[in-house]
N, CA, C and O atoms as a GROMACS GRO file, in nm:
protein
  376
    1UNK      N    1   9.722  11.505   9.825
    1UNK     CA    2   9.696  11.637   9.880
    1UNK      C    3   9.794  11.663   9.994
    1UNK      O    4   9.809  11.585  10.088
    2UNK      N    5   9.856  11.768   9.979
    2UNK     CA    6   9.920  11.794  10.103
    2UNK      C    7   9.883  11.925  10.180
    2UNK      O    8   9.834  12.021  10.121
    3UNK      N    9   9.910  11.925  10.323
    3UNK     CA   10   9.838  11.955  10.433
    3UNK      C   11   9.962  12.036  10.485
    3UNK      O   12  10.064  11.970  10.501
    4UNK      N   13   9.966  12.160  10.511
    4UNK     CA   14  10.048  12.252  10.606
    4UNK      C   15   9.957  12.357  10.693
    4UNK      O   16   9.850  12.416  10.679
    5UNK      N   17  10.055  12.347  10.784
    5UNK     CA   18   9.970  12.434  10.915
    5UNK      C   19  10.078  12.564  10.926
    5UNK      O   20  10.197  12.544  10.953
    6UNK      N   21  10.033  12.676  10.907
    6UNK     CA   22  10.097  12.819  10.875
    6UNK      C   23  10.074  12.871  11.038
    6UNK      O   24   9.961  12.896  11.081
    7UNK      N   25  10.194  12.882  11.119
    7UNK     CA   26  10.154  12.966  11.239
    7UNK      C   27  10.170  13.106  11.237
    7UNK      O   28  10.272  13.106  11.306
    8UNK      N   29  10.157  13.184  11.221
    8UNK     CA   30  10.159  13.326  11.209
    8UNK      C   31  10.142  13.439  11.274
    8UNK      O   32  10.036  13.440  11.336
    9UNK      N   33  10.214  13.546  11.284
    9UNK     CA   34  10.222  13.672  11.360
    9UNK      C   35  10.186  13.814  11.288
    9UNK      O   36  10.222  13.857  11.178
   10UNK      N   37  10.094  13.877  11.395
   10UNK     CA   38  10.024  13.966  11.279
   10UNK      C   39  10.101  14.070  11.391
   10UNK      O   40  10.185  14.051  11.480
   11UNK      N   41  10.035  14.178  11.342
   11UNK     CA   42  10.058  14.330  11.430
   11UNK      C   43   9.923  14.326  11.505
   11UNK      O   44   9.823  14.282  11.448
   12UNK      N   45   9.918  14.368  11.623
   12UNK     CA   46   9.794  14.390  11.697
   12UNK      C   47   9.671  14.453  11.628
   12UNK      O   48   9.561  14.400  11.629
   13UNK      N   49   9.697  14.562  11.573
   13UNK     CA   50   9.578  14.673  11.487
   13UNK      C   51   9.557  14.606  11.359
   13UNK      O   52   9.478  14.660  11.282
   14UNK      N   53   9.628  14.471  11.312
   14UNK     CA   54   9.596  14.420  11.156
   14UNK      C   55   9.530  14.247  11.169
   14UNK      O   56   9.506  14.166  11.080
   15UNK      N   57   9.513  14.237  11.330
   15UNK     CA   58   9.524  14.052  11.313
   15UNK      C   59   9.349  14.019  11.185
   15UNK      O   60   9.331  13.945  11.088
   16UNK      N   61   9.244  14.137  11.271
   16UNK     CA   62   9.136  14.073  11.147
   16UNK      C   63   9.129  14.112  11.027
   16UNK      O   64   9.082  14.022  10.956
   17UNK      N   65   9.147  14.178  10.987
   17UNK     CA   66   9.246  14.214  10.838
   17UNK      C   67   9.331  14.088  10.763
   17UNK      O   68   9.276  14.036  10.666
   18UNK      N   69   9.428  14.050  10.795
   18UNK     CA   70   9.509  13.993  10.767
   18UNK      C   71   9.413  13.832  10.806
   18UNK      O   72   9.402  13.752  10.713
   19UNK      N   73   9.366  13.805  10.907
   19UNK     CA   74   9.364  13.720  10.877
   19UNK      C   75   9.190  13.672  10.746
   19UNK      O   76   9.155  13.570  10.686
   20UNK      N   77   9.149  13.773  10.756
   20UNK     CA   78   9.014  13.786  10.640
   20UNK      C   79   9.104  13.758  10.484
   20UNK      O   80   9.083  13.667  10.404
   21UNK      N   81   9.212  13.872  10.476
   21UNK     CA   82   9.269  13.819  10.364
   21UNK      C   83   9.350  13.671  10.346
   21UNK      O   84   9.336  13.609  10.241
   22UNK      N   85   9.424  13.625  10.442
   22UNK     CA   86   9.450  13.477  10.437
   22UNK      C   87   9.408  13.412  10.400
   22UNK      O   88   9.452  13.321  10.330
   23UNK      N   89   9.225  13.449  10.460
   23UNK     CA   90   9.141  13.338  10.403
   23UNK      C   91   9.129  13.313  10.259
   23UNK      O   92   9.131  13.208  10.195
   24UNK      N   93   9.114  13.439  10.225
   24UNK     CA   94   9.075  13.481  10.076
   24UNK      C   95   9.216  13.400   9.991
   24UNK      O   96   9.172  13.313   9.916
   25UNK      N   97   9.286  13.405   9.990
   25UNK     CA   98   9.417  13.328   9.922
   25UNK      C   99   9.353  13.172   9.894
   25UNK      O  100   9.327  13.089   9.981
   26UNK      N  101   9.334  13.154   9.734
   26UNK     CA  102   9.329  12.985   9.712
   26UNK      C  103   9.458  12.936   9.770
   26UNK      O  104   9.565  12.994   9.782
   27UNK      N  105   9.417  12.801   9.805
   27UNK     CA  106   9.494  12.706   9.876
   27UNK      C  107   9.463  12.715  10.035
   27UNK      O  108   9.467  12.617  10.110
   28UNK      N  109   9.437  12.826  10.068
   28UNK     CA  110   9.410  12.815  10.225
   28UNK      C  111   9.306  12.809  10.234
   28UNK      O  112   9.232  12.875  10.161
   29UNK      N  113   9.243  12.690  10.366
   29UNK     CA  114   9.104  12.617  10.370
   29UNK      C  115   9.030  12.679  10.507
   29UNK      O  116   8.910  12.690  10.529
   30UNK      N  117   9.139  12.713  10.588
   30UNK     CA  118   9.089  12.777  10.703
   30UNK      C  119   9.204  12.894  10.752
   30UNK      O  120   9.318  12.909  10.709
   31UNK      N  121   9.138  12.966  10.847
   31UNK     CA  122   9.231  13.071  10.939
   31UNK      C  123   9.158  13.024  11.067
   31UNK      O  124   9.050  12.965  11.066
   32UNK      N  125   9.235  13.061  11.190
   32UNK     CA  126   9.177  13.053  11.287
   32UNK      C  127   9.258  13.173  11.392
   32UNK      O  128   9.377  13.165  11.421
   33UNK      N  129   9.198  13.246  11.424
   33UNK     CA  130   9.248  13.354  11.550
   33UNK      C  131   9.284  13.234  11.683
   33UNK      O  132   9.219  13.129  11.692
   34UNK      N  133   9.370  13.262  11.756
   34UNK     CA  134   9.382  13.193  11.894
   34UNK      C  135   9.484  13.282  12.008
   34UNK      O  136   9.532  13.394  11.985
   35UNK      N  137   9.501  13.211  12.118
   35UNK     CA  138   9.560  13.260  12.186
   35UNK      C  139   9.698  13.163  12.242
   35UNK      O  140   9.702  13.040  12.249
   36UNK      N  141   9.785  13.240  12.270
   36UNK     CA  142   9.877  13.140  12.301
   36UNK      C  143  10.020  13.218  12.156
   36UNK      O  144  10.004  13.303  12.068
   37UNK      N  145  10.114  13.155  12.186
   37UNK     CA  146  10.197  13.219  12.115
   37UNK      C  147  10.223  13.258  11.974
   37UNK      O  148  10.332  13.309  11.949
   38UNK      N  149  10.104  13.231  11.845
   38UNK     CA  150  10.106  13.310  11.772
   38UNK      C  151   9.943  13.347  11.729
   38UNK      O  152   9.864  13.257  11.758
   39UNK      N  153   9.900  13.436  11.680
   39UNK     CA  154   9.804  13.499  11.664
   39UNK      C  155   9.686  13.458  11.578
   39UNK      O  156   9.571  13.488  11.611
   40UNK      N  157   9.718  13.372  11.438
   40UNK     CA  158   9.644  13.294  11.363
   40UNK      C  159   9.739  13.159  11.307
   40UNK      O  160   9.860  13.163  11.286
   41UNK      N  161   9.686  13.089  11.298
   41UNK     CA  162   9.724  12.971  11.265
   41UNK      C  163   9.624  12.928  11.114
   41UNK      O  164   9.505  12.903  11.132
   42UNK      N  165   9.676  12.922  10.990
   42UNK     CA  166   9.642  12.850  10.868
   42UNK      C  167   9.651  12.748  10.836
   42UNK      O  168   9.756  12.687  10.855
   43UNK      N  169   9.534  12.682  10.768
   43UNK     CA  170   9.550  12.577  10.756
   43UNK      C  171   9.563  12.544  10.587
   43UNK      O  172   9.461  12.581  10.528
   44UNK      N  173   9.667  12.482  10.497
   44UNK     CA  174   9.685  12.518  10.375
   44UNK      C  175   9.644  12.373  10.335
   44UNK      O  176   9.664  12.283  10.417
   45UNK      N  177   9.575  12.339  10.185
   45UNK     CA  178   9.591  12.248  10.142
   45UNK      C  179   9.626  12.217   9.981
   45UNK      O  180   9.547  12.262   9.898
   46UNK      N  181   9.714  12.159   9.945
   46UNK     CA  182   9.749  12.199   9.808
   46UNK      C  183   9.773  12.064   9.736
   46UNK      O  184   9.757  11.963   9.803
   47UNK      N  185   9.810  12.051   9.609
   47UNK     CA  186   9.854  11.926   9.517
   47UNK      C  187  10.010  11.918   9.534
   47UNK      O  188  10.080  11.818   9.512
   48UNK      N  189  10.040  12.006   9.564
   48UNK     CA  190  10.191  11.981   9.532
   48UNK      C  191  10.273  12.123   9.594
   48UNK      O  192  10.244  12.243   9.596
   49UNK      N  193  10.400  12.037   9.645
   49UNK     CA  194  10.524  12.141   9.753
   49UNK      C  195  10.500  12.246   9.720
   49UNK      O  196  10.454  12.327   9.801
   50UNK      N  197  10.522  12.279   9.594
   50UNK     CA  198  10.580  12.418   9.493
   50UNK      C  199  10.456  12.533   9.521
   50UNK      O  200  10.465  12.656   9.528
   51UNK      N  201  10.323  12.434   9.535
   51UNK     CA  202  10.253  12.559   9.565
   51UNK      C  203  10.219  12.600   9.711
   51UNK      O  204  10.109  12.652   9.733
   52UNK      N  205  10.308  12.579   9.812
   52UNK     CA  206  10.315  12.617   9.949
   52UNK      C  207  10.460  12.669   9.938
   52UNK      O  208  10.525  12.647  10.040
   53UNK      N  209  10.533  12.738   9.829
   53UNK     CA  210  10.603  12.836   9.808
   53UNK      C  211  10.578  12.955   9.736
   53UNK      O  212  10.655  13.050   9.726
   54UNK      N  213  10.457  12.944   9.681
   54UNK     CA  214  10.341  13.022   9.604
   54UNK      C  215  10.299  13.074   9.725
   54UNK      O  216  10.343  13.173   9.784
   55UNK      N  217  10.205  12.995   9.759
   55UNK     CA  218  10.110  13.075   9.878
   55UNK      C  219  10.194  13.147  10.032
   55UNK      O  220  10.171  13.258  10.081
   56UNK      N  221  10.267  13.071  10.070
   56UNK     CA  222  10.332  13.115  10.196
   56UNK      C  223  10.423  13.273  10.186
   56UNK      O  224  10.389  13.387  10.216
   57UNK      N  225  10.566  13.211  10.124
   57UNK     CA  226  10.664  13.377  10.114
   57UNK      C  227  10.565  13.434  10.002
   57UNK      O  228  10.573  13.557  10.008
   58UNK      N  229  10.462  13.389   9.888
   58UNK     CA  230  10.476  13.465   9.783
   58UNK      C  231  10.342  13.565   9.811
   58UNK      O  232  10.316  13.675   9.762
   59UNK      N  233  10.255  13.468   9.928
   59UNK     CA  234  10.103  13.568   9.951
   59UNK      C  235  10.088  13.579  10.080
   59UNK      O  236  10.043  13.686  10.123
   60UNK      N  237  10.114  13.494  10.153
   60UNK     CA  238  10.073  13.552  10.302
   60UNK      C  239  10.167  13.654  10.359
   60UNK      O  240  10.128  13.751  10.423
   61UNK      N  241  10.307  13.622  10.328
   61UNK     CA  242  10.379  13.688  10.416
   61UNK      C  243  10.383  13.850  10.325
   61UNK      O  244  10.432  13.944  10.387
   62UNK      N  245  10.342  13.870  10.213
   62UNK     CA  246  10.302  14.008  10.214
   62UNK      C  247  10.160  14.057  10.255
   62UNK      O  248  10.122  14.174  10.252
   63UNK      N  249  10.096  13.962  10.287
   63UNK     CA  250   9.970  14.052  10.411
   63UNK      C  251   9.980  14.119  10.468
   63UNK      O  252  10.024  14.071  10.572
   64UNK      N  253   9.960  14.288  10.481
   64UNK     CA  254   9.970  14.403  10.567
   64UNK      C  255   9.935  14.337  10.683
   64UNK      O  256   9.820  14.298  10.707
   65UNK      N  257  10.059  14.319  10.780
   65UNK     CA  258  10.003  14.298  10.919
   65UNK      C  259  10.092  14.213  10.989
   65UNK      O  260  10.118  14.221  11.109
   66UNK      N  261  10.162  14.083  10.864
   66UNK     CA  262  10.203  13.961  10.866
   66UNK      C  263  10.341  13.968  10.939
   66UNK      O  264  10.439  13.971  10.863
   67UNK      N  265  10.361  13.971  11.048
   67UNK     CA  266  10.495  13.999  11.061
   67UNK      C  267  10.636  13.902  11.062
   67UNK      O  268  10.757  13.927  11.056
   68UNK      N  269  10.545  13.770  11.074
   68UNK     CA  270  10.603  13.622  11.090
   68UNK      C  271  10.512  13.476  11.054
   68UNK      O  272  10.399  13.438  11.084
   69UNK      N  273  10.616  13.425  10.982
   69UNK     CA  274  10.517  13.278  11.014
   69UNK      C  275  10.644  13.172  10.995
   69UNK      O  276  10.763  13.178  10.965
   70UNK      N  277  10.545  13.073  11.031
   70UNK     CA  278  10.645  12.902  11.060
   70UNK      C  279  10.524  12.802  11.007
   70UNK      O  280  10.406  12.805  11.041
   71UNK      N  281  10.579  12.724  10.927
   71UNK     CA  282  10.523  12.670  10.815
   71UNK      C  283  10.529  12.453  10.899
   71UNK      O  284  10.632  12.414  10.955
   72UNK      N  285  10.456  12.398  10.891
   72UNK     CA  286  10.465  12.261  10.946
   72UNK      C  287  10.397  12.216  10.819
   72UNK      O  288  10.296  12.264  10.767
   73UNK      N  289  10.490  12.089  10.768
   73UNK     CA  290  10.399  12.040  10.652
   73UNK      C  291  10.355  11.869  10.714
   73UNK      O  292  10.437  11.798  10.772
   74UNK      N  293  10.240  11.836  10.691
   74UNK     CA  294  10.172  11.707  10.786
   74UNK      C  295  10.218  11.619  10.746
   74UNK      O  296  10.222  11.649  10.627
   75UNK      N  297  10.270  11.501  10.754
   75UNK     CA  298  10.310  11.368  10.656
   75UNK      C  299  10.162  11.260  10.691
   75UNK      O  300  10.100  11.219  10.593
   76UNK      N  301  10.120  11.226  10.812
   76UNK     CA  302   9.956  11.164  10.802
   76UNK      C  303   9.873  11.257  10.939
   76UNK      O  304   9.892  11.333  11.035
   77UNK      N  305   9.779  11.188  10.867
   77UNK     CA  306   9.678  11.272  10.956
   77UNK      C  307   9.599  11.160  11.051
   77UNK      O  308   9.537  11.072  10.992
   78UNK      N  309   9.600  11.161  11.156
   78UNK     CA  310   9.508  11.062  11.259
   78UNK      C  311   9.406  11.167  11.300
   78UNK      O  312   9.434  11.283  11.330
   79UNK      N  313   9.289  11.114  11.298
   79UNK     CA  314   9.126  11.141  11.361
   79UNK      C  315   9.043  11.061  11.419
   79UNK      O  316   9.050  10.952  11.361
   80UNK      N  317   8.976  11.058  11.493
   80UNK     CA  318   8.924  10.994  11.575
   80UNK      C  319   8.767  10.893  11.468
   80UNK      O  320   8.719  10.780  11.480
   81UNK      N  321   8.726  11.047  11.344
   81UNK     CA  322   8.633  10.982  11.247
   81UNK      C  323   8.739  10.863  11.156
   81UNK      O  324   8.708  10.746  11.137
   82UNK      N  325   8.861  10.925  11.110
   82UNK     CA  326   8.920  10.831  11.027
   82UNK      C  327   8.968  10.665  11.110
   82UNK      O  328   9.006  10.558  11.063
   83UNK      N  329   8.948  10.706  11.225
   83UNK     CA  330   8.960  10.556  11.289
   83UNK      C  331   8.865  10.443  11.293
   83UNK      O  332   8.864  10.320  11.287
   84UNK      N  333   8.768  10.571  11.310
   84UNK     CA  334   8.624  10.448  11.292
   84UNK      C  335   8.585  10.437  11.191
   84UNK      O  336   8.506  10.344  11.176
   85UNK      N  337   8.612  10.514  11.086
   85UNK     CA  338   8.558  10.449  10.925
   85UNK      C  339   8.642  10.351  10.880
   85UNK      O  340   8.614  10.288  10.777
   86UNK      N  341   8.791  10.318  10.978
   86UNK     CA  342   8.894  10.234  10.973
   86UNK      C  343   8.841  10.076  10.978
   86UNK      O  344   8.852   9.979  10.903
   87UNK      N  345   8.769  10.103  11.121
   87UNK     CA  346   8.710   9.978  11.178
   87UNK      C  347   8.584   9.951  11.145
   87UNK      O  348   8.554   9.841  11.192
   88UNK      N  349   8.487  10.003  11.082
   88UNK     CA  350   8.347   9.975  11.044
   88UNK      C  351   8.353   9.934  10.889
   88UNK      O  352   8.248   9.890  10.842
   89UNK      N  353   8.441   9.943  10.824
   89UNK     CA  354   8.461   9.876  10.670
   89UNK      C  355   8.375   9.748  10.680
   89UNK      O  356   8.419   9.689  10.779
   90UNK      N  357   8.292   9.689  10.636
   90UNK     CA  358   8.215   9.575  10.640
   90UNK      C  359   8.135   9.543  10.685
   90UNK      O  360   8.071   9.444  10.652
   91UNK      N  361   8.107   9.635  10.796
   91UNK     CA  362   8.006   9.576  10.872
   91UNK      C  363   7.905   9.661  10.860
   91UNK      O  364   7.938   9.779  10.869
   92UNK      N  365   7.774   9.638  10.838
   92UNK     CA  366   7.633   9.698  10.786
   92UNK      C  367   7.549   9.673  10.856
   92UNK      O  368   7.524   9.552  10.855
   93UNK      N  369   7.469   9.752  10.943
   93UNK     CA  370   7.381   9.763  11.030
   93UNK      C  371   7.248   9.672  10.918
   93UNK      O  372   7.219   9.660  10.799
   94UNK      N  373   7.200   9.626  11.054
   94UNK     CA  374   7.109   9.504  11.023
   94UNK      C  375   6.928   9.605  11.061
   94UNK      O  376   6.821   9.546  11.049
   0.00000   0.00000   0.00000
């Protein structure tokens, strides 16, 4: 599975719009509104590269609203749960 984080720039009068439809696009698992230098941030998850050239130039960035985005694709993921299911492998509460 691969994991990209879509940062994105809407127009002021379209950010909940745009980002309601984001959501709606298979492959994307979340949207999130924020503050700070771009406006929603996506979170994509897919089987394979080709379809984060599908979803990105081919559906988000024609979202009425979309005026920009910058695409980060994850190579691993660290979590604080995936650490401890790291270290508790074997051991079974008594």
């Amino acid at each position: 599975m691969i994991t990209a984080i879509v940062l994105i720039q809407t127009a002021a009068d379209r950010l909940t719009e745009a980002a309601q439809e984001i959501a709606d696009i298979d492959g994307v698992d979340e949207v999130y509104s924020c503050a700070g230098d771009v406006d929603l941030i996506a979170m994509l998850r897919v089987a394979k590269h080709e379809h984060l050239a599908d979803i990105v130039p081919g559906k988000i960035n024609k979202v009425a609203g979309v005026e920009d985005t910058d695409t980060h694709i994850a190579f691993r993921s660290y979590s604080r749960r995936d650490t401890e299911a790291a270290f508790s492998i074997g051991l079974e509460e008594e």
